[in-house]
C-alpha positions in Angstrom: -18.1 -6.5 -51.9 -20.9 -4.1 -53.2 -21.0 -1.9 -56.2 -20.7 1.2 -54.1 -18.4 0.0 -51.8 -16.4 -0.3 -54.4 -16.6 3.1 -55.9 -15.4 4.7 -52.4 -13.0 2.5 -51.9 -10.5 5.3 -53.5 -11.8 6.9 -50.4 -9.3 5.1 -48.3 -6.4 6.8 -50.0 -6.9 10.2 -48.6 -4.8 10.6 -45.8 -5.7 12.9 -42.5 -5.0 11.9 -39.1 -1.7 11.1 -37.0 -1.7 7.4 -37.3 -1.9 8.1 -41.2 0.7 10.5 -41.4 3.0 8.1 -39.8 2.4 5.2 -41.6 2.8 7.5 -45.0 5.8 8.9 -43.2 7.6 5.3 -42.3 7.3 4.3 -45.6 9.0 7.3 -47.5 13.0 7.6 -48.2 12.7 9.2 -51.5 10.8 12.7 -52.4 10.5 14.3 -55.2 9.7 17.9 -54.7 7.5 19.6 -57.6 7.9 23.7 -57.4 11.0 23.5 -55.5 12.9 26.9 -55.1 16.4 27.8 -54.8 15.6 30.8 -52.8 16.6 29.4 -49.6 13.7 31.7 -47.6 10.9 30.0 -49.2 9.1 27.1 -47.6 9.8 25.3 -51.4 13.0 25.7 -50.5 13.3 25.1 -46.4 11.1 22.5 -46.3 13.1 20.1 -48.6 16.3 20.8 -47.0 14.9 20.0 -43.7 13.4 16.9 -45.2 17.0 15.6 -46.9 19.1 16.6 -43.5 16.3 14.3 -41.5 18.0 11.8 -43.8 14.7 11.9 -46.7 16.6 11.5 -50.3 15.1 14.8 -52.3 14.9 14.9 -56.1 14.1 18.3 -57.2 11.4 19.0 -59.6 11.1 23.2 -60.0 8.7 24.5 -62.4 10.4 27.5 -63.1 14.4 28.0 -63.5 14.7 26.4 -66.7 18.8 26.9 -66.5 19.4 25.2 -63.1 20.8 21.6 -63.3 21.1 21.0 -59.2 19.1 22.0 -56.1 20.1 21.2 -52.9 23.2 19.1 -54.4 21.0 17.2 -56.8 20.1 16.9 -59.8 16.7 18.8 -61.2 14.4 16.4 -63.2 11.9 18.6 -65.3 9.1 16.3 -64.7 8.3 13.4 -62.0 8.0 11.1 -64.9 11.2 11.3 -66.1 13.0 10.6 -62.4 15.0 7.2 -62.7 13.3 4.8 -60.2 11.0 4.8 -57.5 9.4 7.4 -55.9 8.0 7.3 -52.6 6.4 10.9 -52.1 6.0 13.8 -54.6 5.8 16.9 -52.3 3.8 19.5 -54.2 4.9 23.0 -53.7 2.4 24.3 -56.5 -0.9 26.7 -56.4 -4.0 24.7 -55.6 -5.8 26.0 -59.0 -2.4 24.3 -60.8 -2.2 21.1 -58.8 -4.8 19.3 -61.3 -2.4 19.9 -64.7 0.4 17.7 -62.8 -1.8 14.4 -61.9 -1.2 13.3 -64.9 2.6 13.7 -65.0 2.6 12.3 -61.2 0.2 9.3 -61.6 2.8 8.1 -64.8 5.3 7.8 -62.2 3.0 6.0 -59.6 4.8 7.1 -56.5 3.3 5.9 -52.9 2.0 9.1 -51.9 1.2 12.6 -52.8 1.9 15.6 -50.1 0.1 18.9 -50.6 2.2 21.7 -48.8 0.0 24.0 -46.1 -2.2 25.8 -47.7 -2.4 23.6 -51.2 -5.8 21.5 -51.5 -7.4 19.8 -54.8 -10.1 17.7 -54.3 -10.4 17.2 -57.6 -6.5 16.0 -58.0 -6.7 13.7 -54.8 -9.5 12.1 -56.6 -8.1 11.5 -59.3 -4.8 10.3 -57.7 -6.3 8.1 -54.6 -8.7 6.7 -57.7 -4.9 5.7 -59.3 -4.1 4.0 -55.6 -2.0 6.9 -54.7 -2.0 7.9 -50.8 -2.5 12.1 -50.4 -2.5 14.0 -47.6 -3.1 17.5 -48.1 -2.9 21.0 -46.6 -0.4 20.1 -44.1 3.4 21.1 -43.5 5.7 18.6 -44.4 8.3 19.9 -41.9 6.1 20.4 -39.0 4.5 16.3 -39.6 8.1 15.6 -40.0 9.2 17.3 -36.0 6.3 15.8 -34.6 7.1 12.1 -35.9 10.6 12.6 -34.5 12.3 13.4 -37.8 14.9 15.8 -36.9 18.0 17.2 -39.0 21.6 15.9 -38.7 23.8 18.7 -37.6 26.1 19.8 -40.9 
């Protein structure tokens, strides 16, 4: 292999078609969620809950609420870091201008994949993760990939 083909390799990590999203997809039991809300009429909110009654494990990670222990019946984790074993997605509900200041946090855990919400893009943070081997997709719903793979909520 080549000198340059070597430096885009990292290329391969960035994630934006359909066959893609369902191999990322497959993969993923466990997601931590950075910017989770509790107010239940946000997407940071919604979206996760949709995601854990499709049968997806959540592990909250809110940037605000610094006095709420549990979201969604778990336990909050104050950084992706500190979660107790493997992640396979962090699912970033965060402005794109503050996506960068969590790479570092999120490439110390080394999940599989990164997931940028609709309307959240860093190319400098997916360059920085796919350069650490980390799969991102970016600017997409989570809960609309999810219907259109077939994920779909157990009735409570």
């Amino acid at each position: 292999m080549n000198e340059s083909s070597t430096r885009d390799d990292w290329r391969e990590h960035l994630i934006d078609d359909d066959a893609g999203i369902a191999r990322v997809l497959e993969r993923t039991r466990r997601i931590a969620v950075l910017g989770i809300k509790v107010e239940p009429d946000r997407p940071a909110h919604y979206v996760p809950e949709y995601a854990q009654r499709a049968g997806f494990e959540i592990v909250p990670v809110p940037v605000y609420y610094p006095d709420v222990t549990e979201i969604l019946g778990q336990r909050v984790y104050r950084s992706v870091a500190a979660i107790p074993g493997e992640i396979d997605m962090v699912n970033v509900f965060r402005r794109s201008n503050d996506v960068p200041a969590h790479v570092g946090d999120i490439i110390a855990k080394q999940p599989k994949m990164v997931w940028m919400q609709m309307g959240i893009s860093s190319d400098e943070a997916a360059e920085r993760l796919a350069r650490a081997g980390i799969d991102v997709v970016q600017d997409r719903c989570l809960m609309v990939e999810l219907e259109q793979h077939g994920y779909r909520p157990t009735v409570r």
